[in-house]
N, C-alpha and C positions, 0 to 999 in steps of 0.2 A: 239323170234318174239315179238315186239312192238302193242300193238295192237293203233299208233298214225300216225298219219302224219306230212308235217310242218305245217297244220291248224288245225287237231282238236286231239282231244284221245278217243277212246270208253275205260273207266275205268267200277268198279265195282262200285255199290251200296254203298254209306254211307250212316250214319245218319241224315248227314247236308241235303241229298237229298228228304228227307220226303215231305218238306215243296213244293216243286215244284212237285213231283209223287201226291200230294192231288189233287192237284190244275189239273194236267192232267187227272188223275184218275174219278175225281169227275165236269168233261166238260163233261156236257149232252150231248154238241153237238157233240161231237166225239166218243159216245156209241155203232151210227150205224155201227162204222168201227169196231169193236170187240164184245165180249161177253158179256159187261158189261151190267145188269139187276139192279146195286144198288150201291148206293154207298160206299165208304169206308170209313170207319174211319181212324184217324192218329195211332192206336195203331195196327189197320188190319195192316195199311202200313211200321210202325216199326217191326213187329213182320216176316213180308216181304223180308225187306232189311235182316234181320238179318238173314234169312233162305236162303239167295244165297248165302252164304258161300257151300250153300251145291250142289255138283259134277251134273254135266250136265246130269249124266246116272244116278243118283237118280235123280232129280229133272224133268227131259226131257224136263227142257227150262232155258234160262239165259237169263237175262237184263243185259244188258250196256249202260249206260249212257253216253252222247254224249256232249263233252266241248270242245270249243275252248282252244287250247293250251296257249294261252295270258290270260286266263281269268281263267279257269278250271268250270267255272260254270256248271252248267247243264242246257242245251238250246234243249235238248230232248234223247230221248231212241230208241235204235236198240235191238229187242227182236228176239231169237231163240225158236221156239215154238216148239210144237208136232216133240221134238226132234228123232228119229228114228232109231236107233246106228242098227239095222239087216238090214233093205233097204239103210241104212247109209244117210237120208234128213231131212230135218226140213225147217217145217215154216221160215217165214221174215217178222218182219212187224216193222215199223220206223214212230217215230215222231217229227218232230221241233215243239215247242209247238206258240210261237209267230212269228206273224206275220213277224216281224221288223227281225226275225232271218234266215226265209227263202230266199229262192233264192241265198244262202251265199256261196253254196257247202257242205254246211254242210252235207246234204243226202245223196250225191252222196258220198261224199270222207266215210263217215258211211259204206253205202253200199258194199265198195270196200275193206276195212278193215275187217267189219264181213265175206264176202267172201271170203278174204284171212286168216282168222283164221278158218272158218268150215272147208276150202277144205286142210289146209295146217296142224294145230293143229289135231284137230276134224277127219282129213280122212273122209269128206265126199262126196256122190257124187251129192248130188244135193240141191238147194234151191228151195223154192218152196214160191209164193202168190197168194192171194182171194182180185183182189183189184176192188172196185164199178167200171163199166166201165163210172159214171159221175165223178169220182177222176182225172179225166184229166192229172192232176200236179204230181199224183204218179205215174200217165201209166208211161209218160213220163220218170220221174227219175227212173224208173225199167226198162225203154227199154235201157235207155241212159247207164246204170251198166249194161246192156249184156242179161236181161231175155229175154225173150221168149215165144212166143205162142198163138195160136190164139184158145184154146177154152173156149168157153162161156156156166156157168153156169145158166143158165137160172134161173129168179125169187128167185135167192138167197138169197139176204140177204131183209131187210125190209129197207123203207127211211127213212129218219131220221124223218118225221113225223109219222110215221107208217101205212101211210094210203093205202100203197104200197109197192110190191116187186120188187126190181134192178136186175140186171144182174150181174154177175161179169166177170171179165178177168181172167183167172188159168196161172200163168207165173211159169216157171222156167229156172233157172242157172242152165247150170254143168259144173264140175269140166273140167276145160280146156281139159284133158287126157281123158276124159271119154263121152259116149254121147249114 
């Protein structure tokens, strides 16, 4: 199995990708959407890459990195998170970093690839996200790859001023066979 299309590739982590995960990593603005509390250093983020060599059921998450085929660049990351191998799920959570780069398909064809290697590779049965219900553009690109669901965490996460708590959407995929 490939994990590409004819437009983009989810590869693994290099070293040449540092320089763009700092730059991701280290966008205040986009803290509210995950757990980030600090930033990273470039030797945090080497020391990083270097350790996704290491197997998904040690690890219980992997990044891949997300490049058009024509370019190979890195123009953002599809990450499997609180990986689960006994309920067999895991997190989803995806980023096109620029602007210029969105609206591309980038996401969606991401989307459609990491779900065909969880359910296909991986044997799992389901994917699961926490996404703000003001993320409008993610609802969207997570309904339009097939998730699902309509409950609302209430007051979950903080806004990105802080000065407030959001809501979220809880969406999940499964595995075509299973439900």
């Amino acid at each position: 199995m490939l994990l590409q299309d004819n437009r983009i590739q989810l590869r693994a982590m290099e070293p040449e990708d540092c320089g763009a995960m700092y730059r991701w990593e280290n966008d205040t603005s986009l803290w509210h959407l995950g757990d980030t509390t600090r930033p990273f250093s470039r030797d945090a983020l080497r020391e990083f890459i270097a350790g996704a060599a290491q197997d998904i059921y040690a690890a219980r998450q992997v990044r891949l990195i997300i490049a058009p085929r024509s370019s190979g660049i890195a123009v953002g990351c599809v990450d499997l998170f609180d990986f689960d191998p006994l309920h067999r799920r895991a997190g989803v959570g995806i980023l096109i970093y620029e602007p210029a780069d969105r609206q591309r398909g980038y996401a969606h064809a991401a989307l459609r690839l990491v779900s065909e290697y969880a359910f296909g590779h991986l044997d799992m049965r389901q994917l699961w996200a926490d996404i703000p219900v003001s993320n409008t553009a993610s609802l969207r690109l997570f309904e339009r790859a097939g998730f699902s669901g309509t409950a609302i965490k209430k007051a979950w996460v903080r806004t990105p001023d802080g000065t407030a708590y959001e809501d979220v959407r809880f969406v999940q995929l499964f595995r075509p066979t299973e439900r």
